[in-house]
N, C-alpha and C positions, 0 to 999 in steps of 0.2 A: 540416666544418661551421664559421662562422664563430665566433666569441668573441661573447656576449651578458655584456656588459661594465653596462648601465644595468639596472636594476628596470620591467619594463615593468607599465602600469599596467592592473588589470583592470579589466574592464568590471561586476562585482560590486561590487567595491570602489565603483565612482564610481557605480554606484546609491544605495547604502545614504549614501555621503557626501552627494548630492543630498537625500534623505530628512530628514539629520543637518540639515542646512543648512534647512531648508525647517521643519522643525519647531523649530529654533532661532529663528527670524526669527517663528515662531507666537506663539513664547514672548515675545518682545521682550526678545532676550537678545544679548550681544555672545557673541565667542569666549571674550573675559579674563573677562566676568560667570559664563559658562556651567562653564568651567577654572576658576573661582575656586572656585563650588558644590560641583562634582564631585569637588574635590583633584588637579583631574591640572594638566600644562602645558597654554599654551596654543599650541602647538606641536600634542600631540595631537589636538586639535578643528581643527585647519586640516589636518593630515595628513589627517587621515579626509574632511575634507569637499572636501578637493579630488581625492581619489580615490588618494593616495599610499601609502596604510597601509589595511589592512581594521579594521573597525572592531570588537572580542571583544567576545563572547556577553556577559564580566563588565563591561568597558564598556560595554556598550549596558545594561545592570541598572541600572547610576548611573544613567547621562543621564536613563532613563527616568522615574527619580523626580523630574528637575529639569525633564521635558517633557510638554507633554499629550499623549502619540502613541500611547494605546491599546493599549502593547504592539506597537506594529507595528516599534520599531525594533528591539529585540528579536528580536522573530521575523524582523525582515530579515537583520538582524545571521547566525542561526543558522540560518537557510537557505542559507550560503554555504557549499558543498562544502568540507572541511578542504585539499585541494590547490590550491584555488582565494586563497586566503592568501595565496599566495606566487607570489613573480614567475614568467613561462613558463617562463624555463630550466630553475627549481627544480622545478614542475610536471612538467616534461617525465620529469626525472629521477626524483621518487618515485613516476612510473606506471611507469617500467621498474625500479624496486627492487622494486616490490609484486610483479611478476611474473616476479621475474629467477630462471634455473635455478642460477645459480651468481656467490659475489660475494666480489670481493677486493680488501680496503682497506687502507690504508696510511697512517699516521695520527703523524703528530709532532707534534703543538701540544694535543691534547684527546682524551680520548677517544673513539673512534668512535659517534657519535649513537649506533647500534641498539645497541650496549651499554651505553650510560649509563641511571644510575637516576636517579630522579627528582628528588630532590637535587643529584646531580651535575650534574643539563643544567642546573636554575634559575638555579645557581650558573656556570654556564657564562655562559649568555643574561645573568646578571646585571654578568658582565665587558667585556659588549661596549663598544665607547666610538665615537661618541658614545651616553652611557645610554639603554638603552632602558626606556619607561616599564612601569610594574607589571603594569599589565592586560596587555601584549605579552607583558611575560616570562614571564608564567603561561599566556598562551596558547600562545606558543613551545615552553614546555616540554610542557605537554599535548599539542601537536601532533606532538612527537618522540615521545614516550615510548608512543605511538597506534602509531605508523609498528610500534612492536617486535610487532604482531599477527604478522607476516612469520613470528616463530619458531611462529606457532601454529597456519600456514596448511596448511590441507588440499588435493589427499591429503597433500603434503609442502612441508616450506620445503626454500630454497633452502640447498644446499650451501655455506659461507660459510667465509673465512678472513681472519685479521686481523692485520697486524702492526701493534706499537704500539711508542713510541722510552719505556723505561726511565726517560727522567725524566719523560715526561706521566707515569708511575705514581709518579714521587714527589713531583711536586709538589700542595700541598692547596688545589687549589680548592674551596673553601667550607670549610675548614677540615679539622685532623685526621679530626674523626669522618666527613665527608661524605666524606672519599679512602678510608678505611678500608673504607666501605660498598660503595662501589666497587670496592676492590680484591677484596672476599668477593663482588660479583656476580661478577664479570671470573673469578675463579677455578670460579664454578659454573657457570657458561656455558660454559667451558674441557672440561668433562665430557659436553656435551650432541655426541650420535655426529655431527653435522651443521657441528657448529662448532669451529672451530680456531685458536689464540692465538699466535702465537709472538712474543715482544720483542726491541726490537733495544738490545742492549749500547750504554749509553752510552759506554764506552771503547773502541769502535771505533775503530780507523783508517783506515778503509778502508768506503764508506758509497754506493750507489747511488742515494738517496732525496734526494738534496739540495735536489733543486727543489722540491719539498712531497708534499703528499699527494695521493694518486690513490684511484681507488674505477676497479675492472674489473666488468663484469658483462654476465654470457650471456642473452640474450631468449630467450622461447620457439618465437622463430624461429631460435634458433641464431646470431643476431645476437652481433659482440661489440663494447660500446660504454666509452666511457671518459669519466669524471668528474673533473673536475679544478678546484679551487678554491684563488685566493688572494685578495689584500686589492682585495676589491670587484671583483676576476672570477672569475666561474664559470661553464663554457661544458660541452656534452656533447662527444666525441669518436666521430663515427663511421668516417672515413676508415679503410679497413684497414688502410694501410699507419701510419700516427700507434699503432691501436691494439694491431699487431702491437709495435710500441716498447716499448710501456706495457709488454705483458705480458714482453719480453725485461728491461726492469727489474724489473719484482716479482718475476721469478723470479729476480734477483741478491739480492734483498730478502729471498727466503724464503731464501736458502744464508746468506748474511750474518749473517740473528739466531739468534738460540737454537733449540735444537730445541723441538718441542712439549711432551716431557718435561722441558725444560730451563727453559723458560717457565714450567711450571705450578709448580716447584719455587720460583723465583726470584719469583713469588706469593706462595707458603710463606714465603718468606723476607723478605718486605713486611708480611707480617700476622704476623710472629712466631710460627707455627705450624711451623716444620720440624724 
């Protein structure tokens, strides 16, 4: 499957931004008058209305008060399927997490989305550069912290395993208290029969993960596809023989870090608790 490298643009999004646009000019409002009103950039108001960015539920709340549109941007705005947000690659991706039998990530920069709490991801989303504005990052995060239904999903979730690299766990994005929080999810999730933690020693010498992080996961066709994300590409992997690879490395990935007892200890040993 080829590399989907650009953000492709929805056809939802450039609705509601035709709407945005259309009721803006109602108003007899520039972009800067409209951005000035609202407090946001005027960057945002051209995002949305040229169909680049979807426009949040909490955004379209403002505008609303600065436009006469009856509530319709609003309900535009929150008509739009929560995977629908995001570019097709990413789409494409969290309909096959939603129903994946089985999922293994491997993660060196941030904690793996489906386990971050909701502090952690804001504070995540909040690092991105160039900044992403308010309304996004609270959409962002709300959007993630959605996705973690998966652990709730009946009859069963998905059999799930995570390796994470030792310093994302020491480093404090959003500060002490928000790693901390973190670290006490990550350790109770650690205990749930379906999910499985193991960290990989930052004192390693010897490290199979170098080219970044992967995410493996089995369809319920038995399919097995591969995720793979860096600095502004993110492409799905279906080819068997590419995702036969992937899994010959995570399985060097799982021998490499800690055992699973090994991990949950060295948890203990993060929160002070051993």
């Amino acid at each position: 499957m080829p590399q989907r490298n650009r953000p492709q643009r929805n056809g939802s999004w450039k609705v509601v931004g035709v709407l945005l646009a259309h009721q803006r000019k109602l108003a007899g409002l520039t972009q800067a008058t409209l951005a000035e009103q609202a407090h946001c950039d005027v960057e945002s108001i051209a995002s949305v209305e040229q169909g680049r960015r979807p426009l949040s539920v909490k955004m379209a709340q403002v505008l609303e008060t600065h436009l006469d549109a009856n509530g319709a941007l609003f309900k535009s705005a929150a008509a739009i399927p929560r995977r629908e947000r995001y570019p097709a690659f990413a789409r494409e991706y969290m309909e096959h997490e939603a129903e994946a039998l089985s999922l293994l990530w491997y993660e060196n920069a941030a904690v793996p989305g489906l386990l971050q709490t909701p502090q952690y991801a804001e504070a995540v989303f909040s690092n991105f550069y160039p900044p992403m504005p308010a309304d996004q990052i609270a959409q962002s995060t709300e959007d993630r912290i959605a996705r973690q239904s998966l652990f709730h999903r009946t009859p069963q979730p998905p059999v799930m395993h995570f390796i994470i690299e030792q310093s994302v766990l020491e480093r404090p994005i959003g500060g002490r208290e928000v790693l901390r929080g973190q670290l006490r999810h990550l350790r109770e999730m650690a205990e749930l029969p379906f999910v499985t933690i193991q960290i990989m020693r930052t004192d390693r010498e010897t490290h199979a993960g170098l080219n970044g992080p992967m995410i493996l996961l089995e369809t319920p066709d038995h399919d097995q596809l591969g995720y793979l994300e860096g600095q502004h590409v993110s492409f799905l992997q279906d080819d068997p023989d590419e995702v036969h690879l992937l899994h010959l490395k995570y399985g060097m990935l799982r021998s490499q870090a800690l055992s699973i007892e090994q991990s949950k200890s060295l948890l203990d040993d993060l929160l002070g608790e051993s």
